[in-house]
C-alpha positions in Angstrom: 9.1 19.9 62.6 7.1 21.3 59.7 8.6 22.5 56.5 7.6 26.2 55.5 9.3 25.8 51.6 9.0 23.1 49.6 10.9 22.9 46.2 10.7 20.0 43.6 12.0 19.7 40.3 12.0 23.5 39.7 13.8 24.9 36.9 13.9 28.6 35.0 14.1 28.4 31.2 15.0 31.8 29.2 15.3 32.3 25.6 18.7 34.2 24.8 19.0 35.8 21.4 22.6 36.5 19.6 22.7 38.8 17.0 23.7 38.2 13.6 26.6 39.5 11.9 24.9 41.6 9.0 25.9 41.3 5.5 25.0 43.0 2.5 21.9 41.9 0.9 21.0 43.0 -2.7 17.2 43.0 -3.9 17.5 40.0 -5.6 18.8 38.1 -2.4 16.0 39.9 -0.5 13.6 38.4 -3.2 15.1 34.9 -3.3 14.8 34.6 0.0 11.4 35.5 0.5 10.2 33.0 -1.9 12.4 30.2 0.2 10.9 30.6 3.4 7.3 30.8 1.8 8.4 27.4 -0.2 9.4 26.1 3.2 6.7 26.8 4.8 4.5 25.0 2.4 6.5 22.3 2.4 6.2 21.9 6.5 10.0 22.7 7.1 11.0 24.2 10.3 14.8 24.6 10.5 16.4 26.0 14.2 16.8 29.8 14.7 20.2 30.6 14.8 19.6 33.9 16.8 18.1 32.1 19.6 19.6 30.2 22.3 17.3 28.1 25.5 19.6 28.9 28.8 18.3 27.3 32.0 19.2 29.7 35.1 17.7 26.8 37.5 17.3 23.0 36.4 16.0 20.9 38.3 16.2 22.3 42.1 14.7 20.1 45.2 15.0 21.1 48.8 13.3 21.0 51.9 13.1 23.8 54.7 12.1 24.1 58.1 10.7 26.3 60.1 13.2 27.9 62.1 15.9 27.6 59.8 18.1 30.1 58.3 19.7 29.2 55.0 22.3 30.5 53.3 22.4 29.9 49.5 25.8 30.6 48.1 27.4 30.3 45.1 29.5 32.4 42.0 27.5 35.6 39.9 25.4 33.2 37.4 24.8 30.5 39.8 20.8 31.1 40.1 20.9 31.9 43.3 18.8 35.2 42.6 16.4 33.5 40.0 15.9 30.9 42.7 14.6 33.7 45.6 12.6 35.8 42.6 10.5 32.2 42.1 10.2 31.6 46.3 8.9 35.6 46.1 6.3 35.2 43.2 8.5 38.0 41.1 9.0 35.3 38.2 7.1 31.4 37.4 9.3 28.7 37.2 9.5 26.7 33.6 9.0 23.8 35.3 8.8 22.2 38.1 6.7 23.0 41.7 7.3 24.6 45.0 4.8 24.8 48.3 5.3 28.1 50.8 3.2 28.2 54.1 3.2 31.5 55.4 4.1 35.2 54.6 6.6 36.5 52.3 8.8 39.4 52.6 11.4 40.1 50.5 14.6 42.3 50.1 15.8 41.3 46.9 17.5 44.5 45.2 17.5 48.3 45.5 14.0 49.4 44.8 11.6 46.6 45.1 9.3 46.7 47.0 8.7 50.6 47.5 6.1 52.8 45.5 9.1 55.6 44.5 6.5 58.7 44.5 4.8 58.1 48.5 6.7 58.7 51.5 8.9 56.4 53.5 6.0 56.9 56.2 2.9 55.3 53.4 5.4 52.8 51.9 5.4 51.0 55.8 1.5 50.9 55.5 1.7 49.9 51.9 4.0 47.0 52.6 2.1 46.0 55.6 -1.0 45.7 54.1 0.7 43.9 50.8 1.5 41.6 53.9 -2.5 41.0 55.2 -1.7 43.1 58.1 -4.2 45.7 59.8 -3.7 49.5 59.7 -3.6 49.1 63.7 -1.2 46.0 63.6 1.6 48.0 61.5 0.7 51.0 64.0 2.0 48.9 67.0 5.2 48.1 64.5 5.5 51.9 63.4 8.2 53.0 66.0 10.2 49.9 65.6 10.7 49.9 62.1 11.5 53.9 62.6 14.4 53.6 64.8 15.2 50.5 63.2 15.9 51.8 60.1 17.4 55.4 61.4 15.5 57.0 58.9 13.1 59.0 61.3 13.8 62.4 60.0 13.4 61.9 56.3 10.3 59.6 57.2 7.5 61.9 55.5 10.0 62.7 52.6 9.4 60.5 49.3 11.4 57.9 48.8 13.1 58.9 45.2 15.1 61.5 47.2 16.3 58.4 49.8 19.9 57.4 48.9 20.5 53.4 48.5 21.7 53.1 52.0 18.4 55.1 53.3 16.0 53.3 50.9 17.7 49.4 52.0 17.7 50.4 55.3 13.9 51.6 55.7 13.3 48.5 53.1 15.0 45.6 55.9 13.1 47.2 59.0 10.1 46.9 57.0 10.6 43.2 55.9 11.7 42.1 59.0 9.5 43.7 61.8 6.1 42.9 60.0 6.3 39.5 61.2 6.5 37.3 57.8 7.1 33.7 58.7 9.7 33.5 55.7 12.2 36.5 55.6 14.0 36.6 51.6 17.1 38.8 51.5 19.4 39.0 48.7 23.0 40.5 48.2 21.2 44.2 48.6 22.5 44.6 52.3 26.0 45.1 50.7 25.0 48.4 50.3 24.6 49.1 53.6 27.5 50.5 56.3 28.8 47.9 58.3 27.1 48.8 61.5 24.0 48.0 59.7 25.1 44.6 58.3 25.8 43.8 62.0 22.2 45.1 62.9 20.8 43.4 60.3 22.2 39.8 60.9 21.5 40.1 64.4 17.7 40.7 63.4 17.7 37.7 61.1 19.4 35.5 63.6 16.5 36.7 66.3 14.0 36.0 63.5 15.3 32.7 63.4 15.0 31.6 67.1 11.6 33.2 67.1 10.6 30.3 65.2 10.3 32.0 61.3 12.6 31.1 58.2 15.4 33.4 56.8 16.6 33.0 53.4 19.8 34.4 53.1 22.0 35.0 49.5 25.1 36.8 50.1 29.1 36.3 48.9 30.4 37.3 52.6 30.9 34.0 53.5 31.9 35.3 57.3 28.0 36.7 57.4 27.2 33.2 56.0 28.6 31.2 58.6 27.4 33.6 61.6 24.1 33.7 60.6 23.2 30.4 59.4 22.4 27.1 60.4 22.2 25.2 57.0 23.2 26.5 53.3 22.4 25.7 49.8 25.7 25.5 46.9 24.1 26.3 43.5 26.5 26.0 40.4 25.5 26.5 36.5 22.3 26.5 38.5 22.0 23.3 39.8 22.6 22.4 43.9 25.8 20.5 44.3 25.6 20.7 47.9 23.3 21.3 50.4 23.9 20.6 54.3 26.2 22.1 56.8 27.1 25.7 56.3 30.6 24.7 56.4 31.0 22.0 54.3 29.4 24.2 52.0 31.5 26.9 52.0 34.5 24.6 51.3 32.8 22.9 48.5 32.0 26.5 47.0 35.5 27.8 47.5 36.9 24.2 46.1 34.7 24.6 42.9 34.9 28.6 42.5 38.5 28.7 42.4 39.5 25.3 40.9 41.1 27.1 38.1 44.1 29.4 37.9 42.7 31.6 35.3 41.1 34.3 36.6 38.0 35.9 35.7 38.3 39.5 34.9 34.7 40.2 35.7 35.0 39.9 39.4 37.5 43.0 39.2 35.9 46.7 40.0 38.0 50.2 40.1 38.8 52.8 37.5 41.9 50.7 36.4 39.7 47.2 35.9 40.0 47.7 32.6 44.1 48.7 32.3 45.0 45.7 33.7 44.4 41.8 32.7 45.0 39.4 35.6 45.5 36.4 33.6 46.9 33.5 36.0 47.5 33.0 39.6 49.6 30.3 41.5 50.2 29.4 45.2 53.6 27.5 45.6 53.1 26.4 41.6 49.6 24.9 42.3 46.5 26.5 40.8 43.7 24.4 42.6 43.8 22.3 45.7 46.4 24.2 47.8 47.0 22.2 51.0 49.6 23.9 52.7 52.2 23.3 56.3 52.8 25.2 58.4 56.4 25.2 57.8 55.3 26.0 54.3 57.0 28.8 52.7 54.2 31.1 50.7 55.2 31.8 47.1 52.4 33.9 45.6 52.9 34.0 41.3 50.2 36.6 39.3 50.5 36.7 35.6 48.9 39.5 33.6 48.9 42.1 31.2 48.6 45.9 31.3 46.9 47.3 28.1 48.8 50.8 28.6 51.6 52.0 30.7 50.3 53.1 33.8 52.7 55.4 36.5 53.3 54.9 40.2 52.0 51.9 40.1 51.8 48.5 42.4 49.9 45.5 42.4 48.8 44.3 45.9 47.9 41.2 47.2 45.2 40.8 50.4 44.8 37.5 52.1 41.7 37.0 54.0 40.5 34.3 57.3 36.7 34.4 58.1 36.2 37.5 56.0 39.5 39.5 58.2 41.9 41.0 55.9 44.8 39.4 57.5 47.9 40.1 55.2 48.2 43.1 52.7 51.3 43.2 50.8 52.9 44.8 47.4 54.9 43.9 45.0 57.8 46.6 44.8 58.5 48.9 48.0 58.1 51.8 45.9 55.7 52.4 43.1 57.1 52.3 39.5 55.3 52.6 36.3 53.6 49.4 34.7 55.1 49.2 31.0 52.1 47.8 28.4 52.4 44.4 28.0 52.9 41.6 30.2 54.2 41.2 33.8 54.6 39.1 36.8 54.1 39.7 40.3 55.6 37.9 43.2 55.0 37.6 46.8 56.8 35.9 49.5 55.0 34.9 53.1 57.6 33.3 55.5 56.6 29.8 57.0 54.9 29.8 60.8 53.7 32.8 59.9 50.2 32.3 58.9 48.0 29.6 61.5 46.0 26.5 60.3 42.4 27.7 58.5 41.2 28.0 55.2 42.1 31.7 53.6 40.8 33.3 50.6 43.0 35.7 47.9 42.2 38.9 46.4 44.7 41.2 44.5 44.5 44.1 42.6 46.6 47.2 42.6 46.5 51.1 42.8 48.3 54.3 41.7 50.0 56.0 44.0 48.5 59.7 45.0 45.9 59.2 42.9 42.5 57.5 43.1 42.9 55.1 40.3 42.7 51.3 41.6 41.0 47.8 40.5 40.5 44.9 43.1 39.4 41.8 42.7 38.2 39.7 46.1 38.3 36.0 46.8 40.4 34.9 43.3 41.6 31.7 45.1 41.8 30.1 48.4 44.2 27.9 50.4 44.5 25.6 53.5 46.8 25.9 56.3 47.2 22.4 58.0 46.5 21.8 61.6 50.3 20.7 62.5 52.1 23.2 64.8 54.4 21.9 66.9 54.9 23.1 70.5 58.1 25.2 69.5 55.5 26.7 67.1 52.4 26.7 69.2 53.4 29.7 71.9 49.6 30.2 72.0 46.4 28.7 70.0 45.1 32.1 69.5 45.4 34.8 66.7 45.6 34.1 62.8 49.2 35.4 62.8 52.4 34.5 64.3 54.9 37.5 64.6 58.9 36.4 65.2 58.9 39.1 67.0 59.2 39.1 71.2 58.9 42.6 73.7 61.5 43.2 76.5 61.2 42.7 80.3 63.2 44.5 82.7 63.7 43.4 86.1 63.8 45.9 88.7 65.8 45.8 91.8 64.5 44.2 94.9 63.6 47.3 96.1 63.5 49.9 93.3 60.2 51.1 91.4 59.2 51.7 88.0 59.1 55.5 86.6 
């Protein structure tokens, strides 16, 4: 089987500049100074610029792809996962390095590429079909596809700055992927969409696939991940660590990404993400590596700070399996103000309750009867191990086992049921 990428030794260097701190400079410094640099410049001296910083995004990158193969590329915000897909699209040169593409490009990489903002969502098809190579009569025999596709029909002749996101990605997928490219890119933009779409749009991408084309696919929903694709790509501090099987990649992404028990703030959204610190998180005292039984008791410890008091208030903790919010729980029954400074929230999960799998944390918290909240998804992950007994193992379905039984009543031989 042909490849349709080829990457080799790519890598994306960008100049970052820090400003100074300023100072007070009086004429005479100004002066003294001017004759310094002009005496170093004479003299041949070049010393390093303080302000500016090299940072490379990518560093040396190699992979191979096939036809027919849908990737996923995963990794944390910063990896280079969307430097990598600008390069494959032509959006940006690489530093160094060299990549071969057959075939055509389309690409969904963020909320307002692609589309000319002034024309209608009826010219931008044409205009991205012939940015593609294609006939006017070719994208006519795609025109009613991409329209119900894309459920747009009735604001079709309607310019596309009046579109909302979920209109504009919408229109912008059916376009990409009904115009036939032999290499589809999407990025993280389809989290924009309702999840109805999502579902529409993965099943496109997996029929893309079997038709024979590639799909490059960047997204942090590691359930879309693993149902849509057949390889994947780990990038960290922009370099691959792993690439391979989907999901040996997702566990060496969710080893590495949560290998630490301080938690990054940044990953917390809501009109409270800046009220609260999270600061620490354990599972059964362990911050990295959690390998639990199933007879296992879950002790859940979060550390943190609250920068003001904050009333009604409860922190919640959400476990997740295969990207199913299984568990949500809170820390007090009934919400009570947060005093400023620093608190501690526990959480207890009886053992047998949770089956063997790989689960993911996310906690945050909300006032109650109002509409402040912050939430933070996939802080940490754990392992449940595969060791049920048979007292345990009533049935090897579900992600939950409930102690909990119904009732049966046995009639008499000859009486019926109301």
């Amino acid at each position: 089987m042909d490849f349709t990428i080829k990457v080799e030794n790519i890598g994306k260097k960008y100049i970052i500049s820090h400003k100074q701190k300023e100072k007070y400079l009086a004429l005479r410094d100004v002066i003294a100074n001017s004759f310094k640099n002009i005496a170093k410049k004479i003299a041949g001296k070049k010393e390093p610029n303080p302000t500016k910083e090299e940072f490379w995004a990518l560093n040396d990158i190699n992979f191979t792809i096939k036809e027919g193969e849908r990737v996923g590329i995963i990794g944390r915000n910063g990896a280079g996962k969307s430097t990598l897909l600008k390069i494959l699209s032509r959006i940006t040169e690489p530093s160094t390095g060299k990549f071969s593409i057959k075939g055509r490009v389309a690409s969904l990489l963020e909320v307002g590429t692609g589309f000319h903002p002034e024309l209608t969502g009826r010219e931008n098809i044409f205009l991205n079909g012939a940015i593609l190579g294609m006939t006017r009569q070719e994208i006519k025999k795609k025109f009613d596809e991409i329209v119900a596709f894309s459920e747009v029909e009735k604001f079709l002749d309607t310019p596309v700055k009046r579109y909302s996101s979920g209109m504009y990605v919408r229109l912008a997928f059916a376009v990409a992927a009904h115009l036939e490219p032999e290499i589809l890119i999407v990025d993280e933009v389809l989290a924009v969409g309702d999840a109805q779409f999502q579902k529409k749009c993965l099943g496109k991408m997996n029929d893309i696939g079997k038709d024979g084309r590639t799909v490059l696919f960047v997204s942090h929903n590691m359930g879309a991940i693993k149902q849509l694709c057949n390889t994947a790509i780990f990038l960290k501090d922009g370099k691959i660590l792993y690439e391979g099987l989907v999901d040996k990649a997702i566990k060496e992404y969710m080893t590495f990404s949560y290998s630490n028990n301080k938690i990054n703030n940044c990953n917390f959204s809501g009109t409270l993400a800046n009220s609260i610190i999270f600061e620490e998180i354990y599972i059964n005292e362990k911050k990295d590596q959690i390998n639990l039984s199933p007879s296992d008791e879950i002790l859940v410890k979060i550390k943190g700070k609250a920068i003001e008091d904050i009333l009604n208030f409860r922190v919640t903790l959400s476990i997740y399996k295969d990207e199913i919010r299984v568990v949500t729980m809170h820390d007090v029954e009934n919400p009570v103000t947060l005093l400023e400074g620093y608190f501690e929230s526990l959480f207890k999960i009886p053992n047998f309750f949770l089956r063997p799998g790989d689960y993911s944390v996310s906690i945050g918290g909300y006032r109650e009867g109002a509409s402040d909240w912050t939430f933070g998804r996939d802080i940490l992950s754990f392992t449940v191990a595969e060791e049920w007994s048979k007292k345990n193992d009533f049935a090897n379905v579900g992600v939950v086992n409930l102690p909990y039984f119904g009732e049966r009543i046995c009639l008499e031989k000859n009486e019926k049921y109301n």
